[in-house]
N, C-alpha and C positions, 0 to 999 in steps of 0.2 A: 326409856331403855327399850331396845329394839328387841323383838320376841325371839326366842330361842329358836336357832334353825338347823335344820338336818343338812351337812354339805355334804355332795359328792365332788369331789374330785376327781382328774381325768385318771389318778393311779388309781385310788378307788374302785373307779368305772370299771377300768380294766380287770381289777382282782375280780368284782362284783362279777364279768360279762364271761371271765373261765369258772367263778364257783359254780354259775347258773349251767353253764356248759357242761361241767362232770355231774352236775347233781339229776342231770338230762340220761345221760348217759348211766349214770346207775341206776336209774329207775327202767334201765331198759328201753326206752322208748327213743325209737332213732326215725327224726322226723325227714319227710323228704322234700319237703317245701318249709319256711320259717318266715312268718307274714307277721309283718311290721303294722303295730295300730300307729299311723302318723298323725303328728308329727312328734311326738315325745316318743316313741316308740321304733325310730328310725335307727338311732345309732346305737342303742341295743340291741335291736333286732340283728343289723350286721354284724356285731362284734359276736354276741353267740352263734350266731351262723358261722362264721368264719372259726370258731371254736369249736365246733361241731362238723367241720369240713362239709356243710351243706352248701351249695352253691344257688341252688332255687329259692331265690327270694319274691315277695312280693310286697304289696303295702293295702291296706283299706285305712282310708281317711273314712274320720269321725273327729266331727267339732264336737265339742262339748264344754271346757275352760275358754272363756271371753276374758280374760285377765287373772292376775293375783286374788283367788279368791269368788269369781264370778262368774256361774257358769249358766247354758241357756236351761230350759224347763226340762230336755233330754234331749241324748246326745244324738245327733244329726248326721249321717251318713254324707261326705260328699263327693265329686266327682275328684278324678278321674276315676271309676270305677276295678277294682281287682277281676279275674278275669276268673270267675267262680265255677266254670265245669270243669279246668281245670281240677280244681280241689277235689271233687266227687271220687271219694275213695281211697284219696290219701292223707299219709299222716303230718298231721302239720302242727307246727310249734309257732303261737301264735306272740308275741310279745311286745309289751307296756313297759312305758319307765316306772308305770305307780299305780296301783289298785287305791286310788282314795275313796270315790264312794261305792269306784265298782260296776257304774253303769255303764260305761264305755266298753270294759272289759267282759261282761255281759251282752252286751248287743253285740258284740263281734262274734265270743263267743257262739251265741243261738245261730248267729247268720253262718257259720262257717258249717256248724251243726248240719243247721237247714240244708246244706249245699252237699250232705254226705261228705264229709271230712271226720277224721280221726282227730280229734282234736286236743290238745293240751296249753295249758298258758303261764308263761313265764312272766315276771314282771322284776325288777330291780328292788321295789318298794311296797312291803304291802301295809295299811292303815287299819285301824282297828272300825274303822268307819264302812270297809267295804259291804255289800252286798252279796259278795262273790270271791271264793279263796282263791285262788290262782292256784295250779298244779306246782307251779316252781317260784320263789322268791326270795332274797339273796338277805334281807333286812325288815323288819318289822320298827313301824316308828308311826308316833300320833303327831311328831312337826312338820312344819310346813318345808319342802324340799326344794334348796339351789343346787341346780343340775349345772354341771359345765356348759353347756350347751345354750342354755336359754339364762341363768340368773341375771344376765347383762340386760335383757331386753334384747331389742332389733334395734340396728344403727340406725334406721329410719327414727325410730323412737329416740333415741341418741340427738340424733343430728339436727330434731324437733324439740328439744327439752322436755318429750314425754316423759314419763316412769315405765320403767320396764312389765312385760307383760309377760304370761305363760306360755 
């Protein structure tokens, strides 16, 4: 029997990407930039941007999940680089599809910090595993999460008779 799994769905997503948007918004805090942790954090990040009529987006990549379950020793900053003097000063809404252990969300966190940024963090998902609560989150859940997005794998993966990855 196949373990019990959190789905989101793209209506879901949607509800999930306006709750997180008003809950922004009632806390008072109107971000002027909205940076995306990629790549789980891409099409969140747009969709509350767009809910929030922010139009400055950006993205900082951080590997950290190497598949279903497998992650490296800590999460790894990689290129293309965000363009961080930008930030210095302003307020930004930075967001994740999932706080699971929290280091990911963590290290961007400190680094946006570090760069003089107003900082707050949204996430779709938060775990009871995290290290780090997120300022804004739409669901709390201890299963493991099929996003619209990724649950397929990569058609590469697909087209290889791999198994799907994160």
């Amino acid at each position: 029997m196949a373990p019990e799994r959190e789905t989101l769905t793209w209506d879901l997503f949607g509800e999930a990407s306006r709750d997180i948007a008003r809950d922004v918004i009632a806390a008072d805090f109107v971000p002027e930039v909205v940076v995306a942790i990629a790549r789980g954090g891409l099409l969140p990040a747009g969709a509350i941007a767009y809910g929030l009529g922010v139009k400055n987006c950006g993205a900082i990549n951080v590997e950290f999940y190497t598949g279903i379950g497998t992650v490296l020793d800590a999460p790894e900053l990689l290129p293309p680089e965000l363009d961080m003097t930008y930030l210095n000063g302003r307020r930004v809404l930075l967001v994740d599809d999932v706080a699971d252990s929290g280091r990911t969300l963590d290290l961007a966190v400190r680094l946006l910090v570090e760069r003089g940024a107003d900082v707050r963090s949204a996430v779709i998902y938060t775990k009871p595993t995290t290290i780090i609560q997120p300022d804004f989150s739409w669901k709390n859940t201890d299963l493991w999460i099929d996003f619209p997005w990724s649950w397929q794998g990569s058609v590469v993966e697909e087209d290889q008779g791999l198994p799907g990855s994160a």
